[in-house]
VMD Tcl script that draws the C-alpha trace (Angstrom):
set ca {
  {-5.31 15.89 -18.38}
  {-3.34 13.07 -18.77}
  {0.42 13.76 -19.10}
  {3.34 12.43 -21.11}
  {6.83 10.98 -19.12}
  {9.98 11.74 -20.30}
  {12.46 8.69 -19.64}
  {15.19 10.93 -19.07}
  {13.28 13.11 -16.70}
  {12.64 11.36 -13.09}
  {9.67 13.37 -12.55}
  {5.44 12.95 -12.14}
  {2.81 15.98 -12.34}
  {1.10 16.25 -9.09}
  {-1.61 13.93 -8.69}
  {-4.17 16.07 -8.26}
  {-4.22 16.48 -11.90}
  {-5.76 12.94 -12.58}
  {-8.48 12.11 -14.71}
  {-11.65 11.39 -13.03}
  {-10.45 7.47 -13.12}
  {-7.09 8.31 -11.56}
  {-5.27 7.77 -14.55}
  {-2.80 11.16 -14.34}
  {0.16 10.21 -16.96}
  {1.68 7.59 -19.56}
  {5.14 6.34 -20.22}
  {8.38 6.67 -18.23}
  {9.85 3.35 -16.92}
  {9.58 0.92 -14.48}
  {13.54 1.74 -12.73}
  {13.38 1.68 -8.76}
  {13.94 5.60 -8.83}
  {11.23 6.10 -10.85}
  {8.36 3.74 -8.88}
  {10.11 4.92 -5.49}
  {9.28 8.40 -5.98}
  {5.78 7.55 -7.86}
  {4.84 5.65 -4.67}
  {5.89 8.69 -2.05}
  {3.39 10.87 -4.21}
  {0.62 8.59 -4.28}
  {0.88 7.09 -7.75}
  {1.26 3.42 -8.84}
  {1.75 1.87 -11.92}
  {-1.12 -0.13 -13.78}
  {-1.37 -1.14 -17.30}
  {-1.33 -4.31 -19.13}
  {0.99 -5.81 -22.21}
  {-0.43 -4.43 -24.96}
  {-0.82 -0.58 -23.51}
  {2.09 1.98 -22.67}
  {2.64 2.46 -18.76}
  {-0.04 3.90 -17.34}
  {0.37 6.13 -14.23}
  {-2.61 6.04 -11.32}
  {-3.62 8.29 -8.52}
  {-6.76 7.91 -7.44}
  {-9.20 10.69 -5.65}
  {-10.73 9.46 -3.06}
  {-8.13 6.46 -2.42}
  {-9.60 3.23 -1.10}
  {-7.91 2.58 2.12}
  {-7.89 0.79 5.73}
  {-6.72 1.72 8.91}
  {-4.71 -1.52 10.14}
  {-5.91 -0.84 13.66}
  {-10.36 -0.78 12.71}
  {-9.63 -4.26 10.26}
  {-12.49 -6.01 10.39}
  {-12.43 -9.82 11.41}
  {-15.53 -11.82 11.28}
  {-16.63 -14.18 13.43}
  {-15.59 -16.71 11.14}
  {-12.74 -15.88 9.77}
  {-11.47 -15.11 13.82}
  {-12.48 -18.86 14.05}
  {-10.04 -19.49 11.43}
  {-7.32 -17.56 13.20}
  {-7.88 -19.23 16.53}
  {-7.76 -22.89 14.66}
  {-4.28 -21.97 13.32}
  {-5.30 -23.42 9.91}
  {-2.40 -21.38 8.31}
  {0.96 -20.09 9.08}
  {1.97 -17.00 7.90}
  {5.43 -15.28 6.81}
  {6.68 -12.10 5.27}
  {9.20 -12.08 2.82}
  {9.99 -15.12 2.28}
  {8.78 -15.95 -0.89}
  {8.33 -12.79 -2.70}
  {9.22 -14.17 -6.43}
  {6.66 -17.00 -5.74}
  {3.70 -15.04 -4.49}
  {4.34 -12.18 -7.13}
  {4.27 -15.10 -10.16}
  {0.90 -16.54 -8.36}
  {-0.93 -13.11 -8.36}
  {0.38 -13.03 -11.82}
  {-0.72 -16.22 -13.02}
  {-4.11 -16.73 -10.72}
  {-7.12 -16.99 -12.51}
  {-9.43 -14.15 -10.82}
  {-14.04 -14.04 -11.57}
  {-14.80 -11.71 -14.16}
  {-10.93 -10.87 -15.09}
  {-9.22 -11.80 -18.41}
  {-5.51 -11.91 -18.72}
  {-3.06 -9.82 -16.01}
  {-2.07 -6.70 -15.43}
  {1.01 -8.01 -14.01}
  {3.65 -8.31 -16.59}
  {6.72 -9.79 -16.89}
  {8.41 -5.85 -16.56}
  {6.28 -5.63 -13.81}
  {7.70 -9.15 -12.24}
  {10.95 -8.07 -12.86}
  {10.47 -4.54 -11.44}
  {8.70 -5.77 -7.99}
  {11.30 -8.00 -7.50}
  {14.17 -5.50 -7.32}
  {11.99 -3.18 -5.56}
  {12.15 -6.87 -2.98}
  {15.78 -7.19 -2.81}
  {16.50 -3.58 -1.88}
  {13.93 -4.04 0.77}
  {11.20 -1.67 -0.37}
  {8.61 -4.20 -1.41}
  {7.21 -6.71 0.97}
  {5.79 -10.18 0.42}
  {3.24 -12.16 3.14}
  {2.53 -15.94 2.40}
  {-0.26 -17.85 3.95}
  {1.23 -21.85 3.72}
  {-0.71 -24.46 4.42}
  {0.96 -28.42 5.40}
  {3.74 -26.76 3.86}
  {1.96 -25.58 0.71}
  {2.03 -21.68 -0.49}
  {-2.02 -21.72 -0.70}
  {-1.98 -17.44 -0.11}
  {-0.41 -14.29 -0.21}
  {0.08 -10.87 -1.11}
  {2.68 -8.35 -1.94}
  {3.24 -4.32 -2.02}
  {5.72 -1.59 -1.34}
  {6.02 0.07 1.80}
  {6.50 3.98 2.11}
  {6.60 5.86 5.31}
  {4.36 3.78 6.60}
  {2.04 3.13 4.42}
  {1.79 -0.16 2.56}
  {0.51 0.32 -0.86}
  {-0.52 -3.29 -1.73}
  {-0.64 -4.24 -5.18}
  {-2.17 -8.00 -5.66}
  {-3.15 -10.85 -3.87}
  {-4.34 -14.25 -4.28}
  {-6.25 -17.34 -2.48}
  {-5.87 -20.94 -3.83}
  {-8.40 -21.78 -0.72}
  {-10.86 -20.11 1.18}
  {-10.31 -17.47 3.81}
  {-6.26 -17.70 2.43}
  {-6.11 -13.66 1.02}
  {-8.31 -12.40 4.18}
  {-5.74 -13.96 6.06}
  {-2.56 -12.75 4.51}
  {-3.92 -8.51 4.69}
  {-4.96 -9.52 8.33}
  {-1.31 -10.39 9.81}
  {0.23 -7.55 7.41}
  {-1.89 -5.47 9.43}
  {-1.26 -6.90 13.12}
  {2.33 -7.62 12.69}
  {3.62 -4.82 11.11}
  {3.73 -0.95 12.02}
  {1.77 0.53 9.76}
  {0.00 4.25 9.55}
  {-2.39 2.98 6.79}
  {-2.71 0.31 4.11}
  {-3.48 1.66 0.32}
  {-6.21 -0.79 -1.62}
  {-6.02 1.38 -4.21}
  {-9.26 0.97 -5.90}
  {-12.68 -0.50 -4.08}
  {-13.90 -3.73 -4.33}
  {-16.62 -5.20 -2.03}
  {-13.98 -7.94 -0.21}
  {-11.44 -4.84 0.87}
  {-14.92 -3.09 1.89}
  {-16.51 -6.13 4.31}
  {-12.50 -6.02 5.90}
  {-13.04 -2.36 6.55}
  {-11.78 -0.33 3.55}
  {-13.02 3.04 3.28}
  {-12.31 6.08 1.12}
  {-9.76 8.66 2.35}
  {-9.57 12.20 -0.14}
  {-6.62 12.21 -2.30}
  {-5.36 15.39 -0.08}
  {-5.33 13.25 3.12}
  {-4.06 10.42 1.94}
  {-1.03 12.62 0.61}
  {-0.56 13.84 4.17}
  {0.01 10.47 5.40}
  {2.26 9.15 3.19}
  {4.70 11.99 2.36}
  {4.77 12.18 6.40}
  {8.67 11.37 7.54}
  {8.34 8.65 10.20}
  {11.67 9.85 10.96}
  {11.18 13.58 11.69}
  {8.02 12.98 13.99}
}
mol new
graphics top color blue
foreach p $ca { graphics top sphere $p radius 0.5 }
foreach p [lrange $ca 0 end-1] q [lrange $ca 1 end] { graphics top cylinder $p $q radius 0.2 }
display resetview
């Protein structure tokens, strides 16, 4: 059953009641309340321009555990060769306009609108979404972006303007930064060969409505 938001009501059905393809309700808005407390119940935002907002929460979630990421041999070679510096947060507007704007195989158009832009961005500035950049000679040629919630970084896009750039970026979010467990989302075969996995929707609310505080 798919339910209807009320913009006056700051409040989301459980996500258990999804549809089979996570969608679980429609509408609302895009304020920092509202996305704050979709994100500490497992739900995320997805739609494009010409649809309502849509309302995710997907069962099983698509997940990795930062500390069993996956490095080939390769892209360790990459690492070791320093062929990128890396930063968090320093660029946040610029990498969230790139994933916009990036064209992507077998993808018309983005998901990321401007509302969304706009939205991510003050989520940024009150320090509850999180930006890495992968630069290259001094060129942004990476990145990625997400919110972070009790330890658990929901990531939301990324993009590579050269090879190995992306895997690069989720790699150093995952060394450098304290994390219980980093939230694909949805599968895809690159977050698989990195070492996503599926985690039931009931675990994966156990983790991140967890106070880091309280433990």
């Amino acid at each position: 059953m798919v339910f209807e938001l009320d913009t006056k009501r700051l409040e989301f059905p459980h996500p258990s009641y999804a549809e089979e393809d996570g969608l679980l309700a429609v509408g609302g808005d895009l304020s920092v309340d509202r996305l704050l407390l979709a994100y500490s119940n497992g739900i995320f935002p997805w739609f494009s321009d010409d649809s309502p907002i849509l309302w995710y929460a997907p069962n099983p979630r698509f997940v990795i555990d930062p500390s069993k990421i996956k490095i080939s041999k390769s892209m360790a070679s990459v690492l070791r060769k320093k062929t990128f510096s890396l930063s968090i947060d320093r660029s946040f507007k610029e990498v969230i306009q790139l994933c916009a704007t990036m064209n992507r195989k077998d993808q018309t158009g983005t998901w990321i609108t401007q509302d969304m832009i706009e939205a991510y961005s003050k989520l940024a500035e009150l320090g509850y979404a999180h930006s890495v950049e992968v630069w290259q000679d001094g060129i942004l040629v990476g990145g990625l972006y997400g919110v972070l919630i009790n330890g658990v970084f929901c990531g939301e896009s990324m993009f590579s303007k050269v090879a190995n750039a992306s895997k690069a970026a989720l790699i150093y979010i995952a060394q450098e930064i304290e994390l219980r467990l980093i939230d694909c989302q949805f599968h895809t075969d690159h977050l698989e060969s990195m070492g996503g996995e599926y985690l039931s929707l009931t675990d994966y609310l156990a983790i991140i409505t967890k106070d880091q505080r309280h433990e």
